[in-house]
C-alpha positions as CSV (number, residue, x, y, z in Angstrom):
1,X,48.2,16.1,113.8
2,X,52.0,16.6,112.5
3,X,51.6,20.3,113.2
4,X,50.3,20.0,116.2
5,X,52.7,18.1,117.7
6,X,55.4,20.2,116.5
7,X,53.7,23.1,118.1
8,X,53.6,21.6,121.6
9,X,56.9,20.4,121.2
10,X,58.1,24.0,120.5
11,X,56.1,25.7,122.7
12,X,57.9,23.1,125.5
13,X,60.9,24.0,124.4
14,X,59.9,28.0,125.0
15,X,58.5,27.6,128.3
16,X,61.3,25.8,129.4
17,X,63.6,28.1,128.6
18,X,61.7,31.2,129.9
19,X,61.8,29.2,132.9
20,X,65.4,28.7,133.0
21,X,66.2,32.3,132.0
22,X,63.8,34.1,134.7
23,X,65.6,31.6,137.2
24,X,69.1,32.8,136.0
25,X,68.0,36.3,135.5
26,X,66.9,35.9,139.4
27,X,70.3,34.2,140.7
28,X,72.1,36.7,139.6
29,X,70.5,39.1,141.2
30,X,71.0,37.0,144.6
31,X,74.8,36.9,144.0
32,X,75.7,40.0,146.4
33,X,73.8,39.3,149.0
34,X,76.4,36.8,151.3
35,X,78.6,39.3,149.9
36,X,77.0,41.9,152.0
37,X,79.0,41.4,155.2
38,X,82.1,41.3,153.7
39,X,81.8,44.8,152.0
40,X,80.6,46.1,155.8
41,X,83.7,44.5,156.9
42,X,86.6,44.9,154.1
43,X,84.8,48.2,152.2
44,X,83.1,50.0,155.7
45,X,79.6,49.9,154.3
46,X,76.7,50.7,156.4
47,X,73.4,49.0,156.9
48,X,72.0,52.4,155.3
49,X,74.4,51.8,152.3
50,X,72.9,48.6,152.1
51,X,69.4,49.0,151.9
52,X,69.9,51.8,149.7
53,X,71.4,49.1,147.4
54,X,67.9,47.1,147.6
55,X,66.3,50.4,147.2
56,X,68.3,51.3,144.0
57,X,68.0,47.6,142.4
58,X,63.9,48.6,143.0
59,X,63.7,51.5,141.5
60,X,65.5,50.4,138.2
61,X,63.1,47.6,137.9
62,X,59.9,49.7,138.9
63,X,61.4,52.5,136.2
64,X,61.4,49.2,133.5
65,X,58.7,48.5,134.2
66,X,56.5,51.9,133.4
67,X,58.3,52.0,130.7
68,X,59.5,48.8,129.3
69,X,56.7,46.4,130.6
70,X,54.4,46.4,127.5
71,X,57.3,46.5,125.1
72,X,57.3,42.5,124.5
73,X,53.7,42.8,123.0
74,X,54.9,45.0,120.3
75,X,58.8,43.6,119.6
76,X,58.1,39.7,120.7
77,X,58.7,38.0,124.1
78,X,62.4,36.7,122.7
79,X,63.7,40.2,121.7
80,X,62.8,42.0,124.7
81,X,63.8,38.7,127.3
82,X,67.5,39.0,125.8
83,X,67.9,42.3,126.0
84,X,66.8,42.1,129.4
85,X,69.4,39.2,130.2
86,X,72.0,41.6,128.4
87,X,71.1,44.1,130.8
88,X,71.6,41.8,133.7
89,X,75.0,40.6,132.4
90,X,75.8,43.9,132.2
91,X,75.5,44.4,136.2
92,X,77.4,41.6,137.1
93,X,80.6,42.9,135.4
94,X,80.4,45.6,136.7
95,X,80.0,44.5,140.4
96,X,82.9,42.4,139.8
97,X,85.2,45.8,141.2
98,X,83.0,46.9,144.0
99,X,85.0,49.2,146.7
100,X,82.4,51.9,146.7
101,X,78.7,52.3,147.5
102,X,78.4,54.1,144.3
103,X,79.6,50.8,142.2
104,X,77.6,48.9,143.9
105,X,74.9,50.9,144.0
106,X,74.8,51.4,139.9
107,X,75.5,48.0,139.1
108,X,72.3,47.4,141.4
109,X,70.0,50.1,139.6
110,X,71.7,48.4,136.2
111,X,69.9,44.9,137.3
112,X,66.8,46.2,138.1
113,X,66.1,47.7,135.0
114,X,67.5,44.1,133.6
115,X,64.8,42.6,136.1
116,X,62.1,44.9,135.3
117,X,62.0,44.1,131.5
118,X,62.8,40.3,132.6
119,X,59.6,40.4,134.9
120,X,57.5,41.4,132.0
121,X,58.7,39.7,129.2
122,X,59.7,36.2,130.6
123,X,57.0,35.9,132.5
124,X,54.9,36.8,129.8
125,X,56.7,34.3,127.9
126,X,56.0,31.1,130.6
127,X,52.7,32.1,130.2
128,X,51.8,32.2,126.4
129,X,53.7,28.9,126.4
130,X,52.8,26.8,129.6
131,X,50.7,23.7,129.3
132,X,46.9,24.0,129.5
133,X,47.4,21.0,132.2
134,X,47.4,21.6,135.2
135,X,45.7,24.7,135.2
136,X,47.8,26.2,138.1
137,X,51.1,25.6,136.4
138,X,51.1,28.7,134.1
139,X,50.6,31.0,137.6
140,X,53.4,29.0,139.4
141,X,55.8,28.7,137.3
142,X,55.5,32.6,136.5
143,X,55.2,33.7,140.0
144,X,57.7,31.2,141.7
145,X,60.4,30.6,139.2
146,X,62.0,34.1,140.8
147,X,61.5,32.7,144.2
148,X,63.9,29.5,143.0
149,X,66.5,31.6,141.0
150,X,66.7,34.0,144.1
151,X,66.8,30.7,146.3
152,X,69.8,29.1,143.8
153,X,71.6,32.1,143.9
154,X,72.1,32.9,147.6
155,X,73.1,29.4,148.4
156,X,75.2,29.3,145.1
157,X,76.8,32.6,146.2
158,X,77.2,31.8,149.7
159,X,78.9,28.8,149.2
160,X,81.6,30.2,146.6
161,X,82.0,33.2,148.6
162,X,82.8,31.1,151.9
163,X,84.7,28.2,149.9
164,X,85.8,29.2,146.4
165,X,88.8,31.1,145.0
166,X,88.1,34.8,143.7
167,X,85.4,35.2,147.1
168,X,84.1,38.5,145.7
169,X,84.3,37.8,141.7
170,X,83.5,34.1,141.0
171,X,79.9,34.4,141.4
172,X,79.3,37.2,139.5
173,X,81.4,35.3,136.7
174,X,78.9,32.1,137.5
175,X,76.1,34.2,136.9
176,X,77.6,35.6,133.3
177,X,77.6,32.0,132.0
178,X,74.1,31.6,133.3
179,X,72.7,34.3,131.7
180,X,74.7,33.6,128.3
181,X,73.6,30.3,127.8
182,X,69.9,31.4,128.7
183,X,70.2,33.7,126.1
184,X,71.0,31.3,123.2
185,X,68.0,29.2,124.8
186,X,65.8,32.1,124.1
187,X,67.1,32.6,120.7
188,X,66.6,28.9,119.6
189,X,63.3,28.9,120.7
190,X,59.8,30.0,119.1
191,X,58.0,33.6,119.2
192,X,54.5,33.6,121.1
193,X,53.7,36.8,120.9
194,X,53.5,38.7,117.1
195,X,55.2,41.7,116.8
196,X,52.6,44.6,116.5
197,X,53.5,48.5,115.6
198,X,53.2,51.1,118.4
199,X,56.0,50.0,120.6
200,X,57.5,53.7,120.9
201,X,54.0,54.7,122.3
202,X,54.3,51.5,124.3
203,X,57.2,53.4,126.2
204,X,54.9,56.0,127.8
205,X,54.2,55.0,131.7
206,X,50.8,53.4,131.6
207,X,49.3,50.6,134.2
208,X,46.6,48.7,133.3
209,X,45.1,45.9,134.7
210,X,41.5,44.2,132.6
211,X,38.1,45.2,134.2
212,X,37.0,42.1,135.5
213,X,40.1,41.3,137.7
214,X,40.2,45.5,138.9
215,X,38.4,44.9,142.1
216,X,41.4,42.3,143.2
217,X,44.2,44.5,143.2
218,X,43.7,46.3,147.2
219,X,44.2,43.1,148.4
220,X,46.8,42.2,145.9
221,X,48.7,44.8,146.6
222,X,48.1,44.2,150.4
223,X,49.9,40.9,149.6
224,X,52.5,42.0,147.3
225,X,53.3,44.9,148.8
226,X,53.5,43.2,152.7
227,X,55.4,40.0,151.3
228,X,58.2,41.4,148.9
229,X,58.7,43.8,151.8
230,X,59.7,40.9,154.1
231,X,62.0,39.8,151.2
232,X,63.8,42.7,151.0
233,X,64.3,43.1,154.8
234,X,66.1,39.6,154.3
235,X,68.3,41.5,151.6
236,X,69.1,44.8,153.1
237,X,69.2,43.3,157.2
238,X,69.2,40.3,157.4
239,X,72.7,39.5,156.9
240,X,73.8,41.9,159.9
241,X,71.3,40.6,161.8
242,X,72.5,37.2,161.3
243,X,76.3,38.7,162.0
244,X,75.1,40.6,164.9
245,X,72.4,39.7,166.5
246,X,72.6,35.7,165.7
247,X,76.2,35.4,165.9
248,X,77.5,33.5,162.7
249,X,79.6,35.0,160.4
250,X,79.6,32.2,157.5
251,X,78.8,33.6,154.0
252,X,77.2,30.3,153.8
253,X,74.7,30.4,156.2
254,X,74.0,33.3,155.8
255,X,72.9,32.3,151.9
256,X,70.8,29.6,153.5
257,X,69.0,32.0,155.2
258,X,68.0,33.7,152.9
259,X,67.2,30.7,150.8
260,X,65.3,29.5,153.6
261,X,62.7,32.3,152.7
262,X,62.7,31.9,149.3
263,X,62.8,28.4,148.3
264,X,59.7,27.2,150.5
265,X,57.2,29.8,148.4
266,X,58.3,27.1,145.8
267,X,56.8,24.4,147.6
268,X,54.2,26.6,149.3
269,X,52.8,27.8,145.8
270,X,50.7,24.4,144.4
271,X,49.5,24.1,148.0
272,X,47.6,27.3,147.0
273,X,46.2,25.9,144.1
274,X,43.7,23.6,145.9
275,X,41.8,26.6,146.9
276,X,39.9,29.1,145.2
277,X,42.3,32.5,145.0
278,X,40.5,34.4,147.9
279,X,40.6,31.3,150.7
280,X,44.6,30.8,149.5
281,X,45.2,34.5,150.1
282,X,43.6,34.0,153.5
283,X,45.4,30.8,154.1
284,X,48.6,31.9,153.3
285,X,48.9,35.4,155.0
286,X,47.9,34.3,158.5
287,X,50.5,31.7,158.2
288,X,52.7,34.7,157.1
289,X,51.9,36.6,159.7
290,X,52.6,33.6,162.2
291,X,56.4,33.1,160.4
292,X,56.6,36.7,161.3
293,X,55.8,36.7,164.8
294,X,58.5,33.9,164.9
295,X,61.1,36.1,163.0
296,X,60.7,38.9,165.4
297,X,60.7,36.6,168.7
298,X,63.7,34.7,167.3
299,X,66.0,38.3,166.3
300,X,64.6,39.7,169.9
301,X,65.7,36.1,171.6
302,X,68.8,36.0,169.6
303,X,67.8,31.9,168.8
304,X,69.1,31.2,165.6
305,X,66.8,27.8,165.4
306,X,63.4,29.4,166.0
307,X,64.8,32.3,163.1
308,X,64.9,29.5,160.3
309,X,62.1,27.7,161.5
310,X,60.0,30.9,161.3
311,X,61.3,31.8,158.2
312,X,60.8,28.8,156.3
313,X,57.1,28.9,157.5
314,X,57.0,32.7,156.2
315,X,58.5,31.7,153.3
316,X,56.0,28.7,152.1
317,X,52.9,31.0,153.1
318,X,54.1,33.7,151.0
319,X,54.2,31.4,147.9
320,X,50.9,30.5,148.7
321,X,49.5,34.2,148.6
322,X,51.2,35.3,145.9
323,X,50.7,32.5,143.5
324,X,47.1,33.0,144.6
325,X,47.3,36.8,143.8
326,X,48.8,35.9,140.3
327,X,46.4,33.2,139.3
328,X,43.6,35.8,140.5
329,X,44.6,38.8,138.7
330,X,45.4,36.1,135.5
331,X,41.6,35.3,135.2
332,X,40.6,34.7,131.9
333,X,43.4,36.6,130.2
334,X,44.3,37.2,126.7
335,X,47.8,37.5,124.9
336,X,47.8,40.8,125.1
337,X,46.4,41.2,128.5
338,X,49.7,39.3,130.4
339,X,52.2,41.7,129.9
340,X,50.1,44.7,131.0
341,X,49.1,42.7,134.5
342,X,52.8,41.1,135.2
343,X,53.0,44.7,135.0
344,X,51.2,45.6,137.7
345,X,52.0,42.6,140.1
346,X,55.6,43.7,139.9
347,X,55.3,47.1,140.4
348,X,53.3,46.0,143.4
349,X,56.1,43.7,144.5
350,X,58.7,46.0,144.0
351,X,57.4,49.1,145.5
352,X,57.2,46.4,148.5
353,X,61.0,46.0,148.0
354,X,61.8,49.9,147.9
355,X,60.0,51.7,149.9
356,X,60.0,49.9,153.0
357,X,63.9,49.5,152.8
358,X,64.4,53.7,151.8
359,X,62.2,54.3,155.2
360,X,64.1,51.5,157.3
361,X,67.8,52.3,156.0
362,X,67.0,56.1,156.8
363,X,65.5,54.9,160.3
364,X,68.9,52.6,160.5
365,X,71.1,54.9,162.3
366,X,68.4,55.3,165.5
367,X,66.4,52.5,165.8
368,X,68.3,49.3,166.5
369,X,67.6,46.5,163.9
370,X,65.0,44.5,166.1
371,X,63.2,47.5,166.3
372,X,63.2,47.7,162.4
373,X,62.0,44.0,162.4
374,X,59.0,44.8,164.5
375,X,58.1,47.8,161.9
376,X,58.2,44.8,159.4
377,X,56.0,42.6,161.7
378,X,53.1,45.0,162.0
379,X,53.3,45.8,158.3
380,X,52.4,41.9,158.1
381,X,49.7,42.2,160.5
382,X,48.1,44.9,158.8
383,X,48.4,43.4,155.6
384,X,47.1,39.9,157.3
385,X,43.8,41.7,158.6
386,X,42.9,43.6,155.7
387,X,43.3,40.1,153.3
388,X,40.9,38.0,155.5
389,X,38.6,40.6,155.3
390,X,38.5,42.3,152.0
391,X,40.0,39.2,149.8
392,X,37.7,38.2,147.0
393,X,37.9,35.8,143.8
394,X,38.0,36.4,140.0
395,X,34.6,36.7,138.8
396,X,34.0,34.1,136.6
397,X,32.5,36.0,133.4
398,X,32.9,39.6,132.1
């Protein structure tokens, strides 16, 4: 009984610090987004430059991810989660001096691959560790604690960026001691996952998701793909629009925005675990879709009211469907199954992020940007229909 109690104490102590670490490793990466405006104002970057900046952070994680995403299985959960908070350290010193697109824009591809191998390994980590009770907490916590840190982040940033000293450093040096001290967290706390040989092999590109859950990943990726879309739209535009088209220029606000998106999936996310996976999807896109239709009436209305309101409703439906998604495609798992299928649901998520924002910045200079809102609208529609139709649960043995 000794042992046993040690054991869950330990394992606490490891799931809250994988929590705490994939929350820092997420704030970080929300630090330059107030910043956005002022390097269009002070450094002449374009909304183009921008969203190539989402699209660059993307592509480094989706590269970790084919290639670092099943290496925690074989060198432990804490090994490959600090390496990955090294790597996002790493970014934020170097986006302390940004001047040119091409700074910002490898300090962005720098902390994606540090999110990539975060997104496998921490999560990984929350899970092996999480409390049996309640069942849902193992998929919320690893789905939603990104959703916070982005959410901490923004406002964090925005705030220090509008009121602070050092407006384009002092976050970035905020994040540093974040991710440091998550790091010695890690360290002090207990492996889950026992180091098995094979890890160089691990490194060849490989996406696997187990039989039983295969037949959910259309509609997963229809939610992944439509969702993570919308929040990079809120990276890459959204702070123009907000500048241009809703006529604030506060570094603050325009962190709230953002947070606005992010922070109700948080809250959104145990609302879906009262439903079996297939009715939350349901549930959770059409209420996505309505936040859309708010988003696009708002930007086309220029009413900066209805814009939050819609957002936040957006937001909270998202966290329904994707915590859904993740406690779907997590049916009846193993160990060595979790890494392999955080895997997949990121490289869903991220492909959302990138290849919607490489089509919209190159669409940038012709189309104005509440014509590139409405692209993002019917992408939610169609990814709306197809889940009520097609969405289906775990089956509930092999």
């Amino acid at each position: 009984m000794i042992n046993l109690a040690r054991r869950r104490r330990t394992l606490r102590l490891a799931f809250l610090s994988a929590v705490i670490s994939l929350m820092a490793a997420f704030a970080a990466n929300a630090a330059p987004v107030p910043l956005y405006n002022t390097y269009r104002a002070e450094d002449g970057f374009t909304n183009a430059g921008v969203s190539l900046a989402v699209v660059a952070y993307s592509v480094g994680t989706i590269a970790a991810l084919l290639v670092l995403g099943r290496v925690s299985n074989h060198l432990g959960r804490r090994r490959t989660a600090i390496a990955s908070l090294g790597l996002l350290l790493l970014g934020c010193l170097l986006l302390l001096n940004v001047h040119t697109i091409g700074t910002l824009l490898t300090g962005r591809l720098l902390m994606g691959v540090g999110a990539g191998l975060a997104s496998s390994s921490l999560t990984s980590y929350i899970v092996d560790a999480a409390p049996s009770r309640p069942a849902w907490l193992a998929s919320v916590a690893s789905s939603q604690t990104p959703m916070l840190g982005l959410t901490v982040g923004a406002i964090a940033s925005g705030a220090l960026v509008q009121f602070g000293p050092w407006p384009r450093e002092l976050i970035y040096l905020v994040a540093v001691g974040l991710l440091l001290v998550s790091a010695a967290l890690i360290a002090i706390s207990p492996e889950t996952a026992t180091p098995t040989p094979g890890a160089w092999r691990s490194l060849r590109p490989s996406v696997r998701v187990p039989a039983r859950v295969r037949h959910l990943l259309p509609v997963a990726a229809a939610v992944l793909l439509s969702t993570w879309a919308t929040g990079a739209f809120y990276q890459a535009f959204v702070p123009a629009l907000v500048d241009d088209q809703l006529h604030t220029h506060s570094p603050l606000v325009l962190g709230l925005v953002f947070a606005a998106y992010m922070a109700p999936s948080v809250l959104g996310a145990p609302l879906g675990g009262r439903f079996t996976p297939a009715a939350a999807q349901r549930i959770g896109m059409i209420a996505f879709l309505a936040g859309m239709i708010g988003i696009v009436t708002a930007i086309a209305s220029g009413t900066l009211v209805l814009f939050i309101t819609a957002t936040i409703v957006a937001g909270a439906s998202q966290g329904i469907a994707i915590s859904a998604t993740t406690r779907g495609l997590l049916h009846g798992s193993i160990l060595a199954d979790r890494a392999p299928v955080f895997t997949a649901i990121y490289l869903l998520s991220y492909s959302g992020a990138a290849f919607p924002s490489l089509i919209s910045g190159l669409l940038s200079n012709g189309f104005s940007l509440p014509q590139i809102t409405l692209g993002y609208g019917a992408l939610a529609l169609v990814a709306t229909v197809f889940t009520v139709i097609t969405a289906r649960n775990p089956q509930t043995s092999d």
